[in-house]
Jmol script that loads the backbone (N, CA, C; Angstrom):
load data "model"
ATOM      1  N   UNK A   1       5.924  23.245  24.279  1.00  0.00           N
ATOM      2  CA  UNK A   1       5.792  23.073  22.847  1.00  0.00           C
ATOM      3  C   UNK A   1       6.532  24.190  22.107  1.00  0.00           C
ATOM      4  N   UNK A   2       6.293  25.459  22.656  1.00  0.00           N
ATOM      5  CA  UNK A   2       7.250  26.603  22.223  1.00  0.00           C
ATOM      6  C   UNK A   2       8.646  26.199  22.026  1.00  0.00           C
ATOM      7  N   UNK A   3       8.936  26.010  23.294  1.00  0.00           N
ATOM      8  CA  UNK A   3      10.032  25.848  23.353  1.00  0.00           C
ATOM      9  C   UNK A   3      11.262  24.870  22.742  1.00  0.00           C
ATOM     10  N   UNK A   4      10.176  23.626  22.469  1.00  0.00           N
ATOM     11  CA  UNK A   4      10.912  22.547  21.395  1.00  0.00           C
ATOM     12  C   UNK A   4      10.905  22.923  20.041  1.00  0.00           C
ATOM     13  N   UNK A   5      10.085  24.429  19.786  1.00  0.00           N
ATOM     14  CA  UNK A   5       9.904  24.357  17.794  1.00  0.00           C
ATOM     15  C   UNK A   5      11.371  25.610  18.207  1.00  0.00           C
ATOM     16  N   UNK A   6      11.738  25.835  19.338  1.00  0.00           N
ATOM     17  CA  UNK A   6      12.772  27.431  18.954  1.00  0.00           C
ATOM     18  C   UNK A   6      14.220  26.826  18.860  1.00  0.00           C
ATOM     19  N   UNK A   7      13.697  25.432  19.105  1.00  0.00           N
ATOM     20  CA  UNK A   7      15.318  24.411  19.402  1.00  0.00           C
ATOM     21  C   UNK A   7      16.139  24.492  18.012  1.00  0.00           C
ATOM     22  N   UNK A   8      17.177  24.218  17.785  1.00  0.00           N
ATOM     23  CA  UNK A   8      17.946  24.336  16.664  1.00  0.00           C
ATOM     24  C   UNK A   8      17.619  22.664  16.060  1.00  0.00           C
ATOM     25  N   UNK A   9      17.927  22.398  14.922  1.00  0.00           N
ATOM     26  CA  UNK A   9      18.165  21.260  14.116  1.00  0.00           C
ATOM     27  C   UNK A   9      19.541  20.571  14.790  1.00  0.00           C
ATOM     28  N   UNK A  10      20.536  21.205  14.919  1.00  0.00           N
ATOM     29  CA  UNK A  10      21.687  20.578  15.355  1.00  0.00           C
ATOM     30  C   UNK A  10      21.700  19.896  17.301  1.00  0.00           C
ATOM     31  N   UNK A  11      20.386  20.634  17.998  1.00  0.00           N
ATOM     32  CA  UNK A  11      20.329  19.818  19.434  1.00  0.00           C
ATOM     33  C   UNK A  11      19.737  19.387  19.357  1.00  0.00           C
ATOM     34  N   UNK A  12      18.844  18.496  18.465  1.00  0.00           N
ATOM     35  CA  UNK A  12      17.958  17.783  18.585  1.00  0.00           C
ATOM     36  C   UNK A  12      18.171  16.566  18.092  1.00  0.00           C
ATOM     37  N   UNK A  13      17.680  15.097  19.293  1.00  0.00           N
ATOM     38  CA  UNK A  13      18.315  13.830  18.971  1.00  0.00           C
ATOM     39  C   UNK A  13      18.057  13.436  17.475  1.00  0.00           C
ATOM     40  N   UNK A  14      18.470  12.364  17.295  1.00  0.00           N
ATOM     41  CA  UNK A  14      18.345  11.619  16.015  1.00  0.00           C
ATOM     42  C   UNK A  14      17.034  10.884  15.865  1.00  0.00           C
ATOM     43  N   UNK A  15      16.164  10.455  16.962  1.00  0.00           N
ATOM     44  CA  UNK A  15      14.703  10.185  16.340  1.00  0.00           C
ATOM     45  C   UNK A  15      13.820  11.820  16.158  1.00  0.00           C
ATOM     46  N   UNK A  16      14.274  12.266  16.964  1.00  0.00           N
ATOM     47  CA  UNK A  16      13.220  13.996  16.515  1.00  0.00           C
ATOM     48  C   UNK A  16      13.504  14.046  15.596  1.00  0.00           C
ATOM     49  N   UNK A  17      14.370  14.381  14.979  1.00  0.00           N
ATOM     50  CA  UNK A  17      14.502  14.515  13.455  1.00  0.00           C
ATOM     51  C   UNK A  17      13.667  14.015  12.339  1.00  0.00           C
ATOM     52  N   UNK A  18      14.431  12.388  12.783  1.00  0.00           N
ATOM     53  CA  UNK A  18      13.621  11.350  11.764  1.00  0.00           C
ATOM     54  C   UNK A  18      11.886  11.724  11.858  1.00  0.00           C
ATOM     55  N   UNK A  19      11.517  11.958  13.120  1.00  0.00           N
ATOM     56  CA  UNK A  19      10.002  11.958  12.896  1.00  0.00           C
ATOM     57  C   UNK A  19       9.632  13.205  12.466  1.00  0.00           C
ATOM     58  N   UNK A  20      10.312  14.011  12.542  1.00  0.00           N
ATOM     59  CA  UNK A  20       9.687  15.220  12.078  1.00  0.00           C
ATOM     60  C   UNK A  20      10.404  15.056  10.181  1.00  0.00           C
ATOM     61  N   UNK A  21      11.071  14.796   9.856  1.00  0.00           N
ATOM     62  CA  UNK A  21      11.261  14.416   8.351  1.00  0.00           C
ATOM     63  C   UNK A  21       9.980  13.652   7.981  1.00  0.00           C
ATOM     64  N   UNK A  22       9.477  12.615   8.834  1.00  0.00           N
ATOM     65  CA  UNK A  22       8.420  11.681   8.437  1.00  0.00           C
ATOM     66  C   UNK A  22       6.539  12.601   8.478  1.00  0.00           C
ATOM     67  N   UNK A  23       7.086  13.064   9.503  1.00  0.00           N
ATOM     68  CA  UNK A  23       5.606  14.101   9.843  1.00  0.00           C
ATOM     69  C   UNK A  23       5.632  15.227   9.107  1.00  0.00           C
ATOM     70  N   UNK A  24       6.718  15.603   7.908  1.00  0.00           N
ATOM     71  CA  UNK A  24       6.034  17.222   7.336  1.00  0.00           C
ATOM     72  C   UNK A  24       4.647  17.304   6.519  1.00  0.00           C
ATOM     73  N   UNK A  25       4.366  18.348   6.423  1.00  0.00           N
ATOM     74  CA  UNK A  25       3.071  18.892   6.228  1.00  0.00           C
ATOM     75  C   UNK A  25       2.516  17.968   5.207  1.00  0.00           C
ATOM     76  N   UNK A  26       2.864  17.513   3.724  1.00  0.00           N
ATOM     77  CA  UNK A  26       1.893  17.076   3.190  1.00  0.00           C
ATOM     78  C   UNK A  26       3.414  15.040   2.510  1.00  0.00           C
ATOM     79  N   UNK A  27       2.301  14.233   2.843  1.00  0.00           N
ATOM     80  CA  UNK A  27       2.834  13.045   2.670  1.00  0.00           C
ATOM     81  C   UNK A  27       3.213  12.799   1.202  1.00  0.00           C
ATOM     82  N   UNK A  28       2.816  13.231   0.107  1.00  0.00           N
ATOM     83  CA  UNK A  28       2.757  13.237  -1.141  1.00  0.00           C
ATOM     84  C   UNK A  28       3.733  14.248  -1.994  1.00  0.00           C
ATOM     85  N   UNK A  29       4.459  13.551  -3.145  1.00  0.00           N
ATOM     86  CA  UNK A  29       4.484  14.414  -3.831  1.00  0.00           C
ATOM     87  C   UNK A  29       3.779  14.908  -5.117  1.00  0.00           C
ATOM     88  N   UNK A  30       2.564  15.785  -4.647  1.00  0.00           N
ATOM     89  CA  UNK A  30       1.568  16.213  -5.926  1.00  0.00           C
ATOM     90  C   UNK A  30       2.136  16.573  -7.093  1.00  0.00           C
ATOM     91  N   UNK A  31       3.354  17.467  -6.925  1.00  0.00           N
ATOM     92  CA  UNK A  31       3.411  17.912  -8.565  1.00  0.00           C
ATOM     93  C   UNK A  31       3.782  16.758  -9.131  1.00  0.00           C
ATOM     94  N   UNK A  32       4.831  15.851  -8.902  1.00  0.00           N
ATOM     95  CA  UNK A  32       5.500  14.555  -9.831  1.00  0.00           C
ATOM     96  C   UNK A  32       4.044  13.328  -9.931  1.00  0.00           C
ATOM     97  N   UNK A  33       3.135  13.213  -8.930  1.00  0.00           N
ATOM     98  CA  UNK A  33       2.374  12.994  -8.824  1.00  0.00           C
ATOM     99  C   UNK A  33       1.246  13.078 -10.278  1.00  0.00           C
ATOM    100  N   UNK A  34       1.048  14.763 -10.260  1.00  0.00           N
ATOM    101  CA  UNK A  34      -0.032  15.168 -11.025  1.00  0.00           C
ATOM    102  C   UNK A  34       0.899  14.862 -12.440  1.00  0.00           C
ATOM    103  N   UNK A  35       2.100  15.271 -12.459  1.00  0.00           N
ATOM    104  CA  UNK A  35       2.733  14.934 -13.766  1.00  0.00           C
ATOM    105  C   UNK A  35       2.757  13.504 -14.672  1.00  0.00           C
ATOM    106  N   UNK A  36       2.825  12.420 -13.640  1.00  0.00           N
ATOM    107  CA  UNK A  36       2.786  11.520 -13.934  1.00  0.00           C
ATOM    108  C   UNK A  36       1.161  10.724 -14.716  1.00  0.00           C
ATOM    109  N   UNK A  37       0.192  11.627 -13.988  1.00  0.00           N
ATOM    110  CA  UNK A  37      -1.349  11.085 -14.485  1.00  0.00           C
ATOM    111  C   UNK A  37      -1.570  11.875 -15.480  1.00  0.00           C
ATOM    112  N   UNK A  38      -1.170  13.423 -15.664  1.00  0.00           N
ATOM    113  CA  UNK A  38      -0.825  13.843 -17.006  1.00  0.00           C
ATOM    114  C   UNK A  38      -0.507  12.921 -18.069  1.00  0.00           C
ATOM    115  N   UNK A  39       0.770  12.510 -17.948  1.00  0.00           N
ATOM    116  CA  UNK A  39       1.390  11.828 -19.117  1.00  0.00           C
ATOM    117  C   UNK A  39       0.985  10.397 -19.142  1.00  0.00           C
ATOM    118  N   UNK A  40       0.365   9.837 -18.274  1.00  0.00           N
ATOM    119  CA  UNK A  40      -0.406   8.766 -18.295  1.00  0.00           C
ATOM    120  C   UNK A  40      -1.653   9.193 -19.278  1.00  0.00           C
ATOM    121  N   UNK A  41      -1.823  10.102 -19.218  1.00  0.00           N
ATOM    122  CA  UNK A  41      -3.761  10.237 -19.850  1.00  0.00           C
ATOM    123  C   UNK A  41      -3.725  10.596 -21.305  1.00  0.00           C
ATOM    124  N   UNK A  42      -2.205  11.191 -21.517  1.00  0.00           N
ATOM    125  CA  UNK A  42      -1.877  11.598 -22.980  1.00  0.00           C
ATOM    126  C   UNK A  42      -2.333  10.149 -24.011  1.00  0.00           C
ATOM    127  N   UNK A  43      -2.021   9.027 -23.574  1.00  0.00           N
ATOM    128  CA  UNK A  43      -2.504   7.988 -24.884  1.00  0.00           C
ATOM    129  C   UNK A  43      -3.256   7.816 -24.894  1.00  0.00           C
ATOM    130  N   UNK A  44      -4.143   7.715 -23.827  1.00  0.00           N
ATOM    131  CA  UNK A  44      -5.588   7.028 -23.983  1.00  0.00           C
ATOM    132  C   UNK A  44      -6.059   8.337 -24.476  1.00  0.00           C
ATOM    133  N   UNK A  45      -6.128   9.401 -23.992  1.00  0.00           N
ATOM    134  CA  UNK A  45      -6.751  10.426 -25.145  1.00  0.00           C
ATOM    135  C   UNK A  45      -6.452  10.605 -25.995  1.00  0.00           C
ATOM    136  N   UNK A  46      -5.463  10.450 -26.783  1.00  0.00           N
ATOM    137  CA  UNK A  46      -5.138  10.232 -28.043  1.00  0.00           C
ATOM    138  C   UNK A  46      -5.855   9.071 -29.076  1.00  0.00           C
ATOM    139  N   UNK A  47      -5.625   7.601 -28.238  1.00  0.00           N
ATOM    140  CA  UNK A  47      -6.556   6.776 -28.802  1.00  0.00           C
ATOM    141  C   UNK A  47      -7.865   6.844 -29.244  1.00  0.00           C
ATOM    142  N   UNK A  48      -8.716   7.363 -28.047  1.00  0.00           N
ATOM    143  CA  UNK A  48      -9.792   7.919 -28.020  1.00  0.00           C
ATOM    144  C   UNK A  48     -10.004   8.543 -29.159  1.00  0.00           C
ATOM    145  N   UNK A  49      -9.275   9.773 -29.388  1.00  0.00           N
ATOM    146  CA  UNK A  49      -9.664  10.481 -30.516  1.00  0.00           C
ATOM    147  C   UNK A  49      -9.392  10.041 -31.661  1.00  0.00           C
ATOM    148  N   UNK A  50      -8.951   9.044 -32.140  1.00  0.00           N
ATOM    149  CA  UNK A  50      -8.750   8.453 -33.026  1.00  0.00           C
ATOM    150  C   UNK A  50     -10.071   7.657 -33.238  1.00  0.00           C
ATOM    151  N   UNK A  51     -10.472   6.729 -32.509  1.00  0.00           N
ATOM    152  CA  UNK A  51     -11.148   5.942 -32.294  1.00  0.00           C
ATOM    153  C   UNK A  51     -12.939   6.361 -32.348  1.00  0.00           C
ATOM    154  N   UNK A  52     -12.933   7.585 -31.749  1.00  0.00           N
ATOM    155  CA  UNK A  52     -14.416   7.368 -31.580  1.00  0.00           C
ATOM    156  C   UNK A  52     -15.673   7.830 -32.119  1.00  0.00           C
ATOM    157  N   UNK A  53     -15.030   8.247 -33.650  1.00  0.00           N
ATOM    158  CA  UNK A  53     -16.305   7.865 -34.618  1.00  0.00           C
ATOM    159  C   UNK A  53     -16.567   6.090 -34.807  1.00  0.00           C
ATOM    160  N   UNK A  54     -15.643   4.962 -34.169  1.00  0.00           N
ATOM    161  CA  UNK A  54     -16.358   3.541 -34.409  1.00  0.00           C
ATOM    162  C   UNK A  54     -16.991   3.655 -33.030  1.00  0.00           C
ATOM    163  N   UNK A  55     -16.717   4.574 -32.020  1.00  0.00           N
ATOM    164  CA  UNK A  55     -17.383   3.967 -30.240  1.00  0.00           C
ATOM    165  C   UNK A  55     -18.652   4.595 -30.662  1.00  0.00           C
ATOM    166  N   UNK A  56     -18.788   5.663 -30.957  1.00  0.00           N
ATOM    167  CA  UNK A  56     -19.932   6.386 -31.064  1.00  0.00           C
ATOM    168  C   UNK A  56     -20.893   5.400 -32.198  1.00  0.00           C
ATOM    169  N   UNK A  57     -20.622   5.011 -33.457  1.00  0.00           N
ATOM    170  CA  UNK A  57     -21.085   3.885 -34.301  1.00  0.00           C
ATOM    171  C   UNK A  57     -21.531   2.547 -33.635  1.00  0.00           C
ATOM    172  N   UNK A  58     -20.901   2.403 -32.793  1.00  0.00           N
ATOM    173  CA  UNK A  58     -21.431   0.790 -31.866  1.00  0.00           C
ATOM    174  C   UNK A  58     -22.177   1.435 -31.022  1.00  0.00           C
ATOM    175  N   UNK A  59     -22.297   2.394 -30.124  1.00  0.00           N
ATOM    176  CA  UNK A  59     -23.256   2.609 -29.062  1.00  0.00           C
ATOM    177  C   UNK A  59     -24.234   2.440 -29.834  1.00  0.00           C
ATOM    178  N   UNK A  60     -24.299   3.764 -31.045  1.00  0.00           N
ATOM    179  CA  UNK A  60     -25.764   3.694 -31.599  1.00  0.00           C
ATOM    180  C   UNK A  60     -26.357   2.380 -32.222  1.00  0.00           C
ATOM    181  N   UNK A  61     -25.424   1.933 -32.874  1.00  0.00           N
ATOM    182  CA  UNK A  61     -25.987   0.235 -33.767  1.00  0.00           C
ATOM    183  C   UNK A  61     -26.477  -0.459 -32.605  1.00  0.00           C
ATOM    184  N   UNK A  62     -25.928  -0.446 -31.516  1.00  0.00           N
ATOM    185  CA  UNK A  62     -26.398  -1.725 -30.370  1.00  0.00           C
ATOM    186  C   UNK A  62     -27.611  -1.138 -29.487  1.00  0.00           C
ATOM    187  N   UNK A  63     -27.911   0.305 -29.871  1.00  0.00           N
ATOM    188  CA  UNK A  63     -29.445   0.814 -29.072  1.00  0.00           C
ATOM    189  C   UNK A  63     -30.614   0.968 -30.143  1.00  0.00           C
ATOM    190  N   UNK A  64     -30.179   0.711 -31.599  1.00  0.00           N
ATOM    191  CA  UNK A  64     -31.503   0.350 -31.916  1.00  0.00           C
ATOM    192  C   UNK A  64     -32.265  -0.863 -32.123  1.00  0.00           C
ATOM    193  N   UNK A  65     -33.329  -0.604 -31.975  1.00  0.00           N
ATOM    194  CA  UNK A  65     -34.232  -1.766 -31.492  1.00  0.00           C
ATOM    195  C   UNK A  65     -35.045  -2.644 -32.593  1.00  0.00           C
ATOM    196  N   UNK A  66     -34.446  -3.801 -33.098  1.00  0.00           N
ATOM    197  CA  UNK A  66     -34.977  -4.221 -34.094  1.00  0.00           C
ATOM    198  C   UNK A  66     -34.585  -4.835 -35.286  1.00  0.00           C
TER     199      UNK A  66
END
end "model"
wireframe off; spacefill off
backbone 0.3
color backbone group
């Protein structure tokens, strides 16, 4: 096992490669990832805040009793 991580990039066949391109450490890319649910969440919180003196007005109208 030593001995295959001290190997160079250039002697090593063409599936080692590929699998080790496929196997690095993390499968995801988090930052473009996290960026993207960022700027996803920007409207609906925006809406929201626009909005929720009527959400807050309907919860309460529809919990009283009578």
């Amino acid at each position: 096992m030593c001995a295959q991580s001290a190997k160079s990039a250039a002697s090593a066949t063409l599936p080692a490669i590929r699998s080790s391109q496929r196997l690095r450490g993390d499968a995801f890319y988090w930052g473009q990832l996290m960026a993207g649910a960022l700027l996803g969440s920007i409207p609906v919180a925006l809406i929201y805040s626009f909005f929720v003196k009527y959400y807050v007005a309907g919860l309460t109208a529809g919990a009283v009793k009578g």
